[in-house]
LOFIZA-772828 format. One record per residue (C-alpha): residue in three letters; x, y, z. Coordinates in pm, whole numbers, padded with zeros to 5 digits, always signed. Each point is the difference from the previous one (the first is absolute). Layout:
# residues N
alaXYZ...
END
This chain:
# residues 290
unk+00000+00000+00000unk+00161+00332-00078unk+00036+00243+00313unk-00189+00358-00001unk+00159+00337+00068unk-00147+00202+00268unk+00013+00382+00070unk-00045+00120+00359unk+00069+00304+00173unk+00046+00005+00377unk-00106+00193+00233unk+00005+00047+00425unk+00284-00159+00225unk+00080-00371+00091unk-00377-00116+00093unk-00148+00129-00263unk+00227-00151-00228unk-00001-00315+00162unk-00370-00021-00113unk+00109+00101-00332unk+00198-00203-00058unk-00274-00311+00089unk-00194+00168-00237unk+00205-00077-00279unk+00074-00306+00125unk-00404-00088+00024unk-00078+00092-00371unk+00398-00104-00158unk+00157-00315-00068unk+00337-00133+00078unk+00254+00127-00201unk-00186+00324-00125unk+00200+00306-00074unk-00091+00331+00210unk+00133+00359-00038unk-00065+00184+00347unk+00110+00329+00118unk-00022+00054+00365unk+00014-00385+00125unk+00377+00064+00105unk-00072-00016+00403unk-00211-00347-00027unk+00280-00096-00256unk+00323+00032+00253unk-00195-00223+00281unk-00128-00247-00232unk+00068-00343-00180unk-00274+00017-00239unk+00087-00219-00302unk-00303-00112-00173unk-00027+00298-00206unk+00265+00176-00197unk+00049+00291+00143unk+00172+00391-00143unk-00045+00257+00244unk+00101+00372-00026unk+00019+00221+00352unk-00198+00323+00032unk+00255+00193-00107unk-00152+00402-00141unk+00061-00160-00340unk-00184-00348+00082unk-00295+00201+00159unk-00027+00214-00294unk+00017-00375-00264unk-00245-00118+00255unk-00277+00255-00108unk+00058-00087-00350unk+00001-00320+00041unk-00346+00003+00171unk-00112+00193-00283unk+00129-00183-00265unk-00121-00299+00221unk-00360+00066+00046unk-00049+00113-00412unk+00146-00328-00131unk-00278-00132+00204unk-00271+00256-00058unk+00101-00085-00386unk-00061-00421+00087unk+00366-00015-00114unk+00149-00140+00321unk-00173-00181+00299unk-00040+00194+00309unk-00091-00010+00384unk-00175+00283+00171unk-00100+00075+00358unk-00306+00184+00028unk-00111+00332+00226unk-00263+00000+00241unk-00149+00235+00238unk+00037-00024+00375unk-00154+00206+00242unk+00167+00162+00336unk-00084+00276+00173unk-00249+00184-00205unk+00252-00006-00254unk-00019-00236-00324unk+00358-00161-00124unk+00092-00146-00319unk+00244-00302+00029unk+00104-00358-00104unk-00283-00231+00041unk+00002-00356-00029unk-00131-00037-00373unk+00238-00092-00194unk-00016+00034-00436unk+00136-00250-00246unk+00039+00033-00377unk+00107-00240-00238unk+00160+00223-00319unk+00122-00128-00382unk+00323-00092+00179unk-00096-00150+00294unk+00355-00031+00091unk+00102+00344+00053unk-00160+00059+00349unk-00022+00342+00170unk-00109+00038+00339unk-00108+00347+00124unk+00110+00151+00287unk-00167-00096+00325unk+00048-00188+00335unk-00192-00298-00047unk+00001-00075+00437unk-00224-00314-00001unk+00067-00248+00228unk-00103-00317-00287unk+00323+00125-00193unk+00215-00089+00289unk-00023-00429-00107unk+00156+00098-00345unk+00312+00163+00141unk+00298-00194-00084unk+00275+00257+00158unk+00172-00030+00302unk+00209+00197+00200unk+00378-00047-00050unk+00166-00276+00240unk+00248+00286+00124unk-00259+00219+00138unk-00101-00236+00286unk+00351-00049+00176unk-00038+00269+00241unk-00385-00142+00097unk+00122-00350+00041unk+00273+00115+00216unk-00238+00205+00189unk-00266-00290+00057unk+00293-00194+00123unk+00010+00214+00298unk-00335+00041+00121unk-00158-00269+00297unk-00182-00299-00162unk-00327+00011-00112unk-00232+00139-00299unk+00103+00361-00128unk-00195+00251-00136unk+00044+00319-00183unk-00117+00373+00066unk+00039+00168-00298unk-00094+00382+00113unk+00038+00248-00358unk+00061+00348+00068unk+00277+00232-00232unk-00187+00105-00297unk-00352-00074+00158unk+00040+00317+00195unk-00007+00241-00301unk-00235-00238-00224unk-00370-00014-00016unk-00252-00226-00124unk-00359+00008-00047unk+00050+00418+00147unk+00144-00178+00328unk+00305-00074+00164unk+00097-00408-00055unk+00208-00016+00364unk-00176-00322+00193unk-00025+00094+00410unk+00270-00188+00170unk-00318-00146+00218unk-00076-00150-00355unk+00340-00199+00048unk-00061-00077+00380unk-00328-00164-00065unk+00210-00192-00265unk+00187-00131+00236unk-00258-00115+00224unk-00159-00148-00299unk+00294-00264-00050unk+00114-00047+00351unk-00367-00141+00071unk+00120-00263-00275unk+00300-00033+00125unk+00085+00161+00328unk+00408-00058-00004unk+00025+00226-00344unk+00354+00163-00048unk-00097+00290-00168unk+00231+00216-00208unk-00050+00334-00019unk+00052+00140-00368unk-00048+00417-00136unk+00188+00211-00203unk+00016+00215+00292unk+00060-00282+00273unk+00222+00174+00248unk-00300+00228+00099unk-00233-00295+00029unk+00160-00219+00204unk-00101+00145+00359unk-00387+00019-00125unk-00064-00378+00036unk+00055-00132+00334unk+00082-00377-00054unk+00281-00223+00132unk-00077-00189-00336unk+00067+00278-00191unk+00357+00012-00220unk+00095+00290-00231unk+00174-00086-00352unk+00169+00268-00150unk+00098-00104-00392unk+00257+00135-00220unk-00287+00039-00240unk-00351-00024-00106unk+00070-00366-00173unk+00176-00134+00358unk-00308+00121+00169unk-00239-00178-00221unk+00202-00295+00016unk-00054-00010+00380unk-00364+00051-00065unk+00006-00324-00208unk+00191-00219+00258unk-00317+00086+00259unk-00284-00235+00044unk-00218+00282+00008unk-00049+00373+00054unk-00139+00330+00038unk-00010+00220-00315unk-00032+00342-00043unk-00239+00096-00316unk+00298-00034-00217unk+00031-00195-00296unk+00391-00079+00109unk-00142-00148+00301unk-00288-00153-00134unk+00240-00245-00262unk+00239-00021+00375unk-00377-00169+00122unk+00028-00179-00318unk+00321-00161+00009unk+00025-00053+00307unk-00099-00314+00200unk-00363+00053+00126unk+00001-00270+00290unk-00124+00266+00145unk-00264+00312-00094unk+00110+00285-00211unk-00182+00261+00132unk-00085+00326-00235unk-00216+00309+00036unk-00349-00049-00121unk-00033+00185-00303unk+00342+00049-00091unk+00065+00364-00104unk-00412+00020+00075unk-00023-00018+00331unk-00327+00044+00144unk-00185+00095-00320unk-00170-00320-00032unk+00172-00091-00289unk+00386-00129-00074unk+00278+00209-00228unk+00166-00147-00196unk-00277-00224-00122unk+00057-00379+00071unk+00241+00049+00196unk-00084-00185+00314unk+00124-00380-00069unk-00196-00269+00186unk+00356-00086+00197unk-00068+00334+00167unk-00146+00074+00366unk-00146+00326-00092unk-00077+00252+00354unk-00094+00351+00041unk+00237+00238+00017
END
């Protein structure tokens, strides 16, 4: 069978490309050709093999190709010369205030050369991708966990994956994503009724001031050189508490849920009745209120 050639632009940091890249890996088959921009953080913690792979960083230049591309992208489909995938827009409603973003709809078009694929820009954060994804992180990344586990008293751990850093200045939906550490807390008390002797380790990109608000003998801060040794502890857990962050919802994925994986109900929505990013919540999650 002769491979296709695939188009994609990235967008968004290591989640979101994480779920990118099991997008292309849900509609693609093994030994495809893609040409991404913007993939270059997902591609220097990753073995993923079953694709070919070219990848050019967001350089001013690259950004600049990128909007071509998309252009050129979306007309070779609009013309049913190439085959394309497109996420749809809905509305969602917060606040009084109506917003316009990614739902979970998702368009496919078969052009005259069904082998020339471009996929449009978009997010595509549903949890049914997740079985497709072939990738894995890179063996190196999970020394410093390992070495870390080895020193903790026996019994089941647990991560507590809190996100701060950019969530400060960011807004979604017209509010503030930042989870209440009592979010985390009743996280904890969620898994340590499964399991009372829990080692728990504590995980933020802004850990040092974190530390002294959870009160728990059980309780171990990991510090990692980097986003990808961080993750890789995630993954060596049996189970966890995750922020509403797509990095720490594929950490709940990977990792070894003996034990819950507890996330915010809603996601990004929480406590508008409805979840963001839409199919989201994976049946291997203990959803709460937060």
């Amino acid at each position: 069978m002769s491979r296709s050639y695939a188009l994609f632009t990235a967008d968004g940091r290591l989640g979101n490309q994480l779920f990118q890249a099991a997008f292309l890996d849900s509609v693609l088959q093994p030994g495809d050709r893609v040409f991404t921009t913007g993939l270059g953080d997902f591609l220097t913690g990753f073995d993923w093999t079953r694709l070919e792979v070219s990848n050019t960083g967001n350089s001013e230049t690259a950004i600049r190709l990128k909007r071509w591309a998309r252009r050129i992208g979306k007309l070779a489909v609009r013309l049913h010369l190439a085959s394309g995938w497109r996420q749809h827009k809905s509305r969602f409603n917060s606040g009084g205030q109506s917003y316009e973003l990614h739902g979970g709809a998702i368009e496919h078009r078969v052009g005259l050369l069904p082998r020339l694929i471009y996929v449009d820009k978009g997010y595509f954060q549903d949890a049914s991708l997740a079985s497709h994804a072939s990738f894995r992180l890179k063996e190196n990344y999970l020394a410093a966990a390992h070495g870390f586990l080895a020193t903790l008293p026996p019994g089941p751990r647990a991560f507590l994956h809190v996100r701060r850093g950019d969530y400060k200045k960011w807004e979604i939906l017209g509010r503030s994503p930042l989870l209440d550490l009592r979010y985390f807390q009743s996280g904890i008390d969620v898994i340590k009724k499964a399991a009372p002797e829990t080692q728990f380790i504590l995980l933020s990109d802004e850990v040092a001031g974190l530390a002294s608000a959870f009160a728990d003998s059980n309780l171990h801060v990991f510090s990692g050189a980097n986003v990808y040794e961080d993750f890789g502890m995630m993954t060596l857990c049996d189970g966890g508490v995750i922020s509403n962050s797509t990095l720490s919802w594929w950490g709940g994925f990977f990792c070894g849920r003996k034990l819950p994986v507890v996330s915010p109900r809603g996601f990004l929505a929480t406590g508008l009745g409805y979840e963001y990013p839409v199919g989201i919540t994976a049946d291997w999650m203990t959803p709460i209120d937060a």
